[in-house]
N, C-alpha and C positions, 0 to 999 in steps of 0.2 A: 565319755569323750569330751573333751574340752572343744569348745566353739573356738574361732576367729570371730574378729568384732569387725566389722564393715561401715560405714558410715550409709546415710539410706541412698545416696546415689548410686553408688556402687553396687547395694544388693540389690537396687532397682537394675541395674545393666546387670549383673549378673545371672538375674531369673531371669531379663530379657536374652538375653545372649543364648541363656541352654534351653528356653521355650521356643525361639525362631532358628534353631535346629534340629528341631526335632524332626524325622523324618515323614511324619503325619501332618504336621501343621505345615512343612517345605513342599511336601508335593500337591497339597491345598492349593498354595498361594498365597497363601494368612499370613498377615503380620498381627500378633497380637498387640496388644497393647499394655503394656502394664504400668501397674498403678505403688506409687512411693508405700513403702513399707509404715505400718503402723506401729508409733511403740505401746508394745501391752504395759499397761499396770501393774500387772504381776507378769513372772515367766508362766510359761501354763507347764503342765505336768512332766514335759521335756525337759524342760528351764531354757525354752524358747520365748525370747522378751521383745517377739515382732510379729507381724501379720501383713497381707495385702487383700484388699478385697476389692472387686470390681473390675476387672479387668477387661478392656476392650476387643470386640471382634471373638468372643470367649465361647461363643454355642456351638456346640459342639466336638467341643475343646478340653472341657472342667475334666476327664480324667489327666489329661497332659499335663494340664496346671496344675490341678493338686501334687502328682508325683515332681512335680520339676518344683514347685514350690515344699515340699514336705522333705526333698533332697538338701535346699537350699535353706533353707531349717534346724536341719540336722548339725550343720555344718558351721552355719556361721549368726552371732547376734549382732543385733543393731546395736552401734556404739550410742551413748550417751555423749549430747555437744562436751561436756565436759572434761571425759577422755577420750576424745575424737581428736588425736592430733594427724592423721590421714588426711583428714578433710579441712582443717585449719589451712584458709587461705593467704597465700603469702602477702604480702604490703609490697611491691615493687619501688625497689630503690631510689629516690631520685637524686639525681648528681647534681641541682640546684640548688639544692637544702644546704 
């Protein structure tokens, strides 16, 4: 399976997003917290080339996170600043120039 490439904001809202609805962590009342994606040195045996570790509010939690993080994995790598043009911030115009 071919990944999508996400930039680390984005995979960062994304694991947040499918971890704070989870219907264990909602009817908790947990908000976890999660932590920007690491980029690995190598991809690891997946040819997953990110990581997140530490994540806030997490005890009791780590099967949720692994599976929503292990999902979110599968699916999409960390872009390189290089071909990240998703996250390339625009320059706003200015009409005085």
């Amino acid at each position: 399976m071919i990944r999508k490439t996400l930039n680390a904001s984005r995979l960062q809202e994304q694991v947040a997003r499918r971890l704070n609805r989870m219907p264990s962590i909602v009817e908790d009342g947990v908000k976890i917290t999660v932590p920007r994606p690491s980029l690995l040195s190598e991809p690891d045996r997946t040819g997953c080339n990110w990581t997140m570790k530490h994540f806030g509010n997490a005890a009791g939690f780590e099967r949720d996170i692994d599976t929503v993080l292990q999902a979110v994995q599968r699916e999409y790598n960390l872009a390189d600043d290089a071909s990240d043009t998703a996250s390339a911030v625009k320059k706003p115009v200015n009409p005085f120039e």
